[in-house]
C-alpha positions as CSV (number, residue, x, y, z in Angstrom):
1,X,234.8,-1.7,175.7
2,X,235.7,-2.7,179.6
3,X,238.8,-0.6,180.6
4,X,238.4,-1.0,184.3
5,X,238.6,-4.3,185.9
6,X,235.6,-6.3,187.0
7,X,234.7,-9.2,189.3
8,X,232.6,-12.4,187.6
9,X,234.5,-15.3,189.4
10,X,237.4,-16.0,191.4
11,X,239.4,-16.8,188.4
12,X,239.4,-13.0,188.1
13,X,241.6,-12.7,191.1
14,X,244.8,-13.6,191.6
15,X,246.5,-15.9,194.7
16,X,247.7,-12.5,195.7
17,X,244.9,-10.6,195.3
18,X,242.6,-13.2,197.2
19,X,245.4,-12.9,200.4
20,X,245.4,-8.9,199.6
21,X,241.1,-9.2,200.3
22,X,241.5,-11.6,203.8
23,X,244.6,-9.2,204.7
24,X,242.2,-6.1,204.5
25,X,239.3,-7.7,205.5
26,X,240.8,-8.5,208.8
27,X,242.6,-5.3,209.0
28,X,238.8,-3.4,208.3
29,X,237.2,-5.9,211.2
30,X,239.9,-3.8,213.7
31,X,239.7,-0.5,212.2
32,X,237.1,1.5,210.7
33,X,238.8,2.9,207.4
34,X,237.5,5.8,206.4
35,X,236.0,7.3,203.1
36,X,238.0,5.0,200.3
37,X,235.6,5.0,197.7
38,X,234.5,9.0,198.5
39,X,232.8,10.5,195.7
40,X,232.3,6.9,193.6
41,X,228.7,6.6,192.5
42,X,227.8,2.8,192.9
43,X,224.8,1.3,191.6
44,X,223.0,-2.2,193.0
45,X,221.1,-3.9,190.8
46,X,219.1,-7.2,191.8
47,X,217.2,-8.6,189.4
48,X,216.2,-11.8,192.3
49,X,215.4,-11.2,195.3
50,X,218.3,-11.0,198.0
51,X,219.0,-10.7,202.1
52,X,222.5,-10.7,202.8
53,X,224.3,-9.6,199.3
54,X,222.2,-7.0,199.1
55,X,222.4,-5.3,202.4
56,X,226.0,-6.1,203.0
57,X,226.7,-4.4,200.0
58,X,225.1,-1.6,200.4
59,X,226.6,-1.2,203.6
60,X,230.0,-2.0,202.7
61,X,229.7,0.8,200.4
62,X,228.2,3.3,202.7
63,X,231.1,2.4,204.9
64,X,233.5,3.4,202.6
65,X,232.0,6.5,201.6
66,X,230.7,5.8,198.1
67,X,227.4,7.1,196.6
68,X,224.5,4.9,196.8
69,X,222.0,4.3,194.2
70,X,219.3,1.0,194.3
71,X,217.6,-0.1,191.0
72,X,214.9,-2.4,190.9
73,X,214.6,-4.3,187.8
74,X,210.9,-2.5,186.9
75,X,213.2,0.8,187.2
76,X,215.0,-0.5,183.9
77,X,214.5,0.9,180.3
78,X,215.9,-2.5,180.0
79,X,213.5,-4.3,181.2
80,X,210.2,-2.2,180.0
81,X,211.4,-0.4,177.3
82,X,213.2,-3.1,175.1
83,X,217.0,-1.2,175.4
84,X,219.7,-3.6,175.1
85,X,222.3,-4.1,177.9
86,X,224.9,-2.6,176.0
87,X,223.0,0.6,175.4
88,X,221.7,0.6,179.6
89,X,225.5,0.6,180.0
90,X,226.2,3.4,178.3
91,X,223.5,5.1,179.7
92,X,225.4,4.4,183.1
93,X,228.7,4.9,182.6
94,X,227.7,8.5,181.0
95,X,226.2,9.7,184.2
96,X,230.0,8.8,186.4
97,X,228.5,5.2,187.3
98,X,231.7,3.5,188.7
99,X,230.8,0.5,190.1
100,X,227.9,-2.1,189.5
101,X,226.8,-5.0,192.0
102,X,224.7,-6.8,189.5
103,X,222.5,-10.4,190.5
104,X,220.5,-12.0,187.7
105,X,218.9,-15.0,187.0
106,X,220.6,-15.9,183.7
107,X,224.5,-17.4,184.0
108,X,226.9,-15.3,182.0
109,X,224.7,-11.6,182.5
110,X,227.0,-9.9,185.0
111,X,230.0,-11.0,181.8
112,X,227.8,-9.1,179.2
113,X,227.3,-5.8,180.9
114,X,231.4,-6.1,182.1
115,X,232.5,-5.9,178.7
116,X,230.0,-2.8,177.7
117,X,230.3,-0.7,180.7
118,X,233.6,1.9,181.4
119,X,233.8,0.3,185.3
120,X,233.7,-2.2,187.6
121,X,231.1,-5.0,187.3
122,X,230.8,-7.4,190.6
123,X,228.9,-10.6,190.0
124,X,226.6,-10.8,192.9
125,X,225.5,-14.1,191.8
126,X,224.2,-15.2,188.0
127,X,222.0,-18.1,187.7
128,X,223.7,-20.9,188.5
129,X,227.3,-19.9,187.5
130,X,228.9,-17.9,190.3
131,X,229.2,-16.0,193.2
132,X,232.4,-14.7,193.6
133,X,232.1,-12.7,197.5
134,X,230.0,-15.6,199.0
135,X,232.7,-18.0,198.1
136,X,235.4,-15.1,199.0
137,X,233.5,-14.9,202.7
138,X,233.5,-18.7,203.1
139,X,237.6,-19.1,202.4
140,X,237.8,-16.3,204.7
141,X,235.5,-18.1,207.2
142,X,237.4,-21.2,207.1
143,X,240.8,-19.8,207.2
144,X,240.2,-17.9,210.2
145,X,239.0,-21.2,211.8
146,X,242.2,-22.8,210.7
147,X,244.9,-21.4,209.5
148,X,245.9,-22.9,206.5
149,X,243.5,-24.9,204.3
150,X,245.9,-27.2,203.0
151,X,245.2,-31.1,203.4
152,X,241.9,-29.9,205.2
153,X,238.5,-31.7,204.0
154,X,235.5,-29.7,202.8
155,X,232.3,-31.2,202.4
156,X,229.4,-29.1,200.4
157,X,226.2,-31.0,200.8
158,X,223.0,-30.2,199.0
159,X,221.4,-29.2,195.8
160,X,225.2,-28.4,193.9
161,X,224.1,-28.5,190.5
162,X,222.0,-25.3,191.0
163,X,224.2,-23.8,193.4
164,X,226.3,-20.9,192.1
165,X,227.7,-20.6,195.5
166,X,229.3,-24.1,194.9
167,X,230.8,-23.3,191.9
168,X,232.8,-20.4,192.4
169,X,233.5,-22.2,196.4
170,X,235.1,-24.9,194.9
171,X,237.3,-23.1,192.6
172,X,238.4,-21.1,196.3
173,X,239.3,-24.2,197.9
174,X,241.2,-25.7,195.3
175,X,243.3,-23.1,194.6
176,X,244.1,-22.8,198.8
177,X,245.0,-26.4,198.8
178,X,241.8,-28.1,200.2
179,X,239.9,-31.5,199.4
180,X,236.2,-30.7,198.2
181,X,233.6,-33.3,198.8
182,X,230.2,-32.7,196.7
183,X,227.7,-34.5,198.7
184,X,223.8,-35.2,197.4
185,X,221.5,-37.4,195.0
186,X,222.0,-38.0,191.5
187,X,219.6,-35.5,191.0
188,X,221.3,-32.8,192.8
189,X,224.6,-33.9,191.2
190,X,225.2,-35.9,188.3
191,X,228.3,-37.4,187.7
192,X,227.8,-35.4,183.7
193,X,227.7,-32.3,185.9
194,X,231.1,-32.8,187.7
195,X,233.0,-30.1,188.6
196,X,236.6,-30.4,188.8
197,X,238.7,-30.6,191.8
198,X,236.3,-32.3,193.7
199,X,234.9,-35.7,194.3
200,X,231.8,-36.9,194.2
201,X,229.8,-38.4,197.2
202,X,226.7,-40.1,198.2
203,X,226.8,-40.9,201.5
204,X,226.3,-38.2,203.9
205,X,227.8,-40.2,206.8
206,X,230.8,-41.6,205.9
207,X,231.5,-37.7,204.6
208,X,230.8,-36.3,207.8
209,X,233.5,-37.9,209.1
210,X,236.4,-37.4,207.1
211,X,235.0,-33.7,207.0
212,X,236.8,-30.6,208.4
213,X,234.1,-28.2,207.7
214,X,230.6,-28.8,206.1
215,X,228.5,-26.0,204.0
216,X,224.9,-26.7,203.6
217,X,222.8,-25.8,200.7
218,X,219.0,-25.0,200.6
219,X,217.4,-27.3,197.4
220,X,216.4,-24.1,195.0
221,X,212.3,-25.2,194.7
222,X,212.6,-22.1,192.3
223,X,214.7,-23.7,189.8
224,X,212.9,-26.7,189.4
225,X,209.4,-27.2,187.2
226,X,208.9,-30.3,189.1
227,X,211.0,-31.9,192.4
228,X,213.1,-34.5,191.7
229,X,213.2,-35.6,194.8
230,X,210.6,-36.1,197.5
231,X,211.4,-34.1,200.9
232,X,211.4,-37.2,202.8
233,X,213.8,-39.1,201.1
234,X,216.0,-36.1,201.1
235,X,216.0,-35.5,204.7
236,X,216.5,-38.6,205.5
237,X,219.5,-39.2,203.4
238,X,220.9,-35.9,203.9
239,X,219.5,-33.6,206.4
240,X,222.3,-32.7,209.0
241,X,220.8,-33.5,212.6
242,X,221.6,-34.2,215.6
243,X,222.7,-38.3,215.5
244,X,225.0,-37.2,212.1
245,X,226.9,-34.1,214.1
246,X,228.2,-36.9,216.2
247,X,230.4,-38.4,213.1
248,X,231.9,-34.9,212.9
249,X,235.3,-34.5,214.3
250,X,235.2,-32.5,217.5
251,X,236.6,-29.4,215.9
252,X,234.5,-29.9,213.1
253,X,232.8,-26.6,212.0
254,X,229.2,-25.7,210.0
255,X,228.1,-23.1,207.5
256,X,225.5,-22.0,204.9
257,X,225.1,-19.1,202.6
258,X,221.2,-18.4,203.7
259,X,218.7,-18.3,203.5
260,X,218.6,-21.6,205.4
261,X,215.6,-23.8,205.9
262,X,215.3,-25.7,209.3
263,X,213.3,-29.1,208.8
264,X,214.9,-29.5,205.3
265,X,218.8,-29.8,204.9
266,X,219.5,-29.0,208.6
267,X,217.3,-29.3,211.9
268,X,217.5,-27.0,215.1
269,X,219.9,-28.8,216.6
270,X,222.6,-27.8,214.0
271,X,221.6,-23.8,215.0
272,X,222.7,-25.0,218.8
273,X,225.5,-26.5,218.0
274,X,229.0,-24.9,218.9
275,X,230.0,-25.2,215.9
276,X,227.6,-23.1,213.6
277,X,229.3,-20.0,212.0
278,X,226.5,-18.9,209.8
279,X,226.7,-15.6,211.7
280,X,230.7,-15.1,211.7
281,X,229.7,-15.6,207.9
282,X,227.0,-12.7,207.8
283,X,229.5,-11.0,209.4
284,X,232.8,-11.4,207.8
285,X,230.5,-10.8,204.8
286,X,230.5,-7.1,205.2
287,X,234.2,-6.6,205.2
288,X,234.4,-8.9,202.6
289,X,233.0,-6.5,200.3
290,X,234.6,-3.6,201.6
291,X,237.7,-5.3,200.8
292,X,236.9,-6.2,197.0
293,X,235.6,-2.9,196.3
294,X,238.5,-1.1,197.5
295,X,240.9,-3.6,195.3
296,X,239.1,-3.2,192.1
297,X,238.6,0.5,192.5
298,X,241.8,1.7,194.0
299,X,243.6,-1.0,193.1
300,X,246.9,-2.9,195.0
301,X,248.1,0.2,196.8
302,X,249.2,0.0,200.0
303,X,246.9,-1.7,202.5
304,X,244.8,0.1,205.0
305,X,245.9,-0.7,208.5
């Protein structure tokens, strides 16, 4: 039975928590902070394949001075050997496993081995259900852009249904006050697929201009048997280029969570344009993580400065 506490989605956190994460992260981006998870084993586990979660975790835990171990999948008496997760997690939290980053393909996996493993369980993405430190490094992201995300506009344009970045993003900005506009085809977003706190919207243009901040999203090819969509039509209904950045407001700002694909939802224009934080989110990503593994470990003591 889970004991310790774990991270599946923001709802995990609380408003305090989330300002106890951006108040560390920032204070980690000054400061280096030394060995706060010294002597906690840590296992990765990525069951899809994975850029930027993967490395930043791994170095927001060498960072912090925690034990590193990397699992593949084929590594698994899970997965070749017909064990069930509750007995892998058993397995684990025998050895001193303390904390597990965990990405799978099917919504609700990181949830399952959370409530059969003695430690903490970070969603690292699951399907398309959540992502609980991409969404935390895009609040973070925005708030340092602006203060304050209250009244602001947020538009998330792209293949939504599939995206689990979306999901748990959207939660983020409603609870810090913002409007969310979900921006793509009927097949990308169905008004049965809805997600509350945010409105629905077709037209790219006319939400480019009521738009504080835009995130992209990459159409998942891997999730679909067939497109739904062909790529023309898409691009030219919602590729961002370089006549639609002129309906942004000049202090308008850009981001994606990667891997982007240039010719599809954005075109090389958008990677010259001043502002693209893509890499301020690579970046804050790092501390991010630092920050939520020192919360759930060592829990709401007093911040590092």
């Amino acid at each position: 039975m889970r004991t310790r506490r774990s991270l599946i989605d923001l709802d995990d956190l609380s408003a305090d928590e989330i300002e106890a994460i951006f108040e560390e992260t920032r204070a980690f981006e000054a400061h280096a902070p030394g060995r706060l998870l010294d002597g906690v084993d840590a296992v990765n586990l990525f069951f899809e394949q994975s850029t930027r979660t993967f490395t930043s975790f791994n170095l927001a835990q060498m960072r912090l001075g925690a034990n590193v171990v990397n699992l593949s999948p084929k590594d698994l008496s899970l997965a070749t050997k017909g064990e069930t997760v509750e007995d892998t997690m058993l397995t684990l939290s025998a050895m001193g496993i303390g904390v597990i980053v965990i990405r799978h393909p099917e919504a609700g996996f990181p949830a399952r081995m959370a409530a059969a493993f003695d430690g903490h369980v970070i969603n690292a993405g699951d399907g398309s259900h959540a992502h609980p430190t991409q969404a935390l490094l895009d609040l973070f992201t925005l708030r340092d852009e602006f203060g304050s995300l209250e009244g602001r506009t947020i538009a998330i344009v792209g293949d939504v249904a599939h995206s689990r970045v979306a999901h748990s993003t959207v939660l983020g900005l409603a609870r810090l006050g913002a409007r969310t506009l979900l921006v793509g085809p009927e097949c990308f977003l169905s008004t049965e697929d809805a997600i509350a706190d945010a409105t629905i919207v077709r037209d790219l243009d006319s939400a480019l201009e009521q738009s504080d901040a835009v995130i992209l999203l990459r159409i998942q090819r891997e999730r679909f048997a067939k497109m739904p969509i062909d790529d023309r039509e898409y691009v030219e209904r919602y590729q961002l280029n370089g006549r639609r950045l002129a309906r942004l407001h000049p202090q308008a700002i850009v981001m994606h969570p990667g891997p982007y694909n240039r010719g599809m939802e954005l075109d090389d224009t958008v990677l010259e344009f001043a502002g693209w934080r893509y890499a301020r989110q690579v970046h804050h990503g790092v501390y991010i993580r630092m920050a939520v593994l020192d919360l759930l470990v060592n829990g709401t003591r007093a911040r590092v400065r």
